[in-house]
N, C-alpha and C positions, 0 to 999 in steps of 0.2 A: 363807489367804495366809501363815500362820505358816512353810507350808514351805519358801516363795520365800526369803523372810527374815525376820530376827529384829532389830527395833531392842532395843539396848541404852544403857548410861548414857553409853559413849564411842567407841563403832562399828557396824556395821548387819553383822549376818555374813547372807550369803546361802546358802541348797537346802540350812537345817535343820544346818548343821556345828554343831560346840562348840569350845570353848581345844583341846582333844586329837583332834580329829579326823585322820585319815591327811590327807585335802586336807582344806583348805578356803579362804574366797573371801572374804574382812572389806572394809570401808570406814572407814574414821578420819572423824569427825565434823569435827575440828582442823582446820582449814585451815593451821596453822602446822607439820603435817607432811609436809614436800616432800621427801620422800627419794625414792630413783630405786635400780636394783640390786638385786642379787642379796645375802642378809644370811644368814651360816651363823651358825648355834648350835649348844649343845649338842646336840639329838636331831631339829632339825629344821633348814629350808632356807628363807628367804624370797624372793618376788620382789616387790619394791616398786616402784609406781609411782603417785607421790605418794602420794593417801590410801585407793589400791585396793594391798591385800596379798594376796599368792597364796602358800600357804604347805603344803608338805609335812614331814609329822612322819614319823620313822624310828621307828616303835614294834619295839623290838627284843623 
């Protein structure tokens, strides 16, 4: 089941990603974070909805 997903100390990442993976699929444990949108960064792109993050990294 390790492949499905990975509980960690403050979010569960899902289908085996890491912090630098190109995509990958996290859940925030927190229930105090309710963010909603689209969040650009430096080298990557988030889409947030509430404690599910969908996030593509630009590995140049």
């Amino acid at each position: 089941m390790n492949c499905l997903f990975k509980k960690e100390e403050h979010l569960t990442r899902f289908f085996g990603t890491n912090w630098n993976s190109k995509l990958s699929l996290k859940r925030w444990h927190d229930s105090r974070l309710k963010q909603y949108g689209l969040y650009f960064r430096d080298s990557y792109m988030e889409m947030r909805f509430g404690k599910w993050v969908l996030r593509y990294r630009n590995n140049k």
